[in-house]
C-alpha positions, 0 to 999 in steps of 0.5 A: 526199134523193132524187134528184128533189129540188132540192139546197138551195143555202146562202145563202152569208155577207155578207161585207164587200166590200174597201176599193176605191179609189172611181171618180170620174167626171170632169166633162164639163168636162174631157173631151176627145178624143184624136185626131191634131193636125188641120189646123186645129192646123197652120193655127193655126201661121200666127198665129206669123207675125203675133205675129213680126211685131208682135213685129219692129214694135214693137207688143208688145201686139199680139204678146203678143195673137198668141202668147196666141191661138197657144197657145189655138188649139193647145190648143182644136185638140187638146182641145176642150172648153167651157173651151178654147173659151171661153178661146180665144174670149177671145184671138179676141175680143181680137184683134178689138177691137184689130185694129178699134181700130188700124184705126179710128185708122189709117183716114185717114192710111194707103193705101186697098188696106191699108184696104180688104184689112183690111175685106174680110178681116174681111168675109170671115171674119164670113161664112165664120163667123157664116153658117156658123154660121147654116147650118150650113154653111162652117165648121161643116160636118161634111164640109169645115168643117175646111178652111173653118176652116183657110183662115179662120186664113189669111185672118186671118193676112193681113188682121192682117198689113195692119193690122200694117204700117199 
């Protein structure tokens, strides 16, 4: 061999690769992001105040509602997810049906400014919402929806309380 020639590198052996542990790839249905409770975490804390109240009234349905809907929005507020959203959509949902339904019985026989802090309360909130969602604006948007979504779990907080003490 001379000097200008290329040395001829060996081919080195296959060699069998070690037994590793296989990656597993999660599913997007169980990522979440880790960050610091928000202010809607804190702002879900408020509907403790509702399933109190129930609880202290008698109406333990309504209370078991509350403290489901409690839990749920803590969870969906610090791991947001598909399953998290769903299942606390599902707590929303049933505090929706059963709010309206003790509103519709007590609607006659109860004072009108209770009645009428309840529907405007609900209004409320289907507009803060579901226009929003339409707009992209109020809670959904990207600056100050975070804020709107807080000040929603409010309003919530006292319009069930109005249909609590019906």
């Amino acid at each position: 061999m001379t000097g200008m020639e290329r040395p001829r590198h060996r081919r080195p052996r296959h060699r069998r690769p070690r037994h590793r542990r296989p990656r597993h790839r999660r599913p997007r249905f169980y990522k979440y992001r880790r960050e610091q409770p928000s202010i809607l975490f804190w702002s879900s804390l408020v509907l403790m105040t509702n399933m109190w109240a129930a609880y202290m009234t008698g109406q333990y349905l309504y209370s078991m509602f509350f403290g489901s809907l409690v839990i749920s929005s803590l969870v969906y507020h610090t791991r947001q997810t598909l399953a998290t959203n769903l299942w606390d959509k599902l707590w929303v949902g049933s505090i929706v049906v059963y709010g309206g339904w003790k509103t519709i019985i007590k609607w006659g026989s109860s004072d009108f400014t209770y009645m009428m802090g309840c529907v405007l309360a609900f209004f409320f909130v289907v507009w803060v919402y579901v226009y929003g969602f339409f707009t992209q604006s109020f809670c959904f948007d990207p600056l100050y929806g975070n804020r709107y979504h807080a000040l929603m779990h409010i309003v919530v907080s006292v319009g069930h309380h109005l249909i609590i003490f019906l």
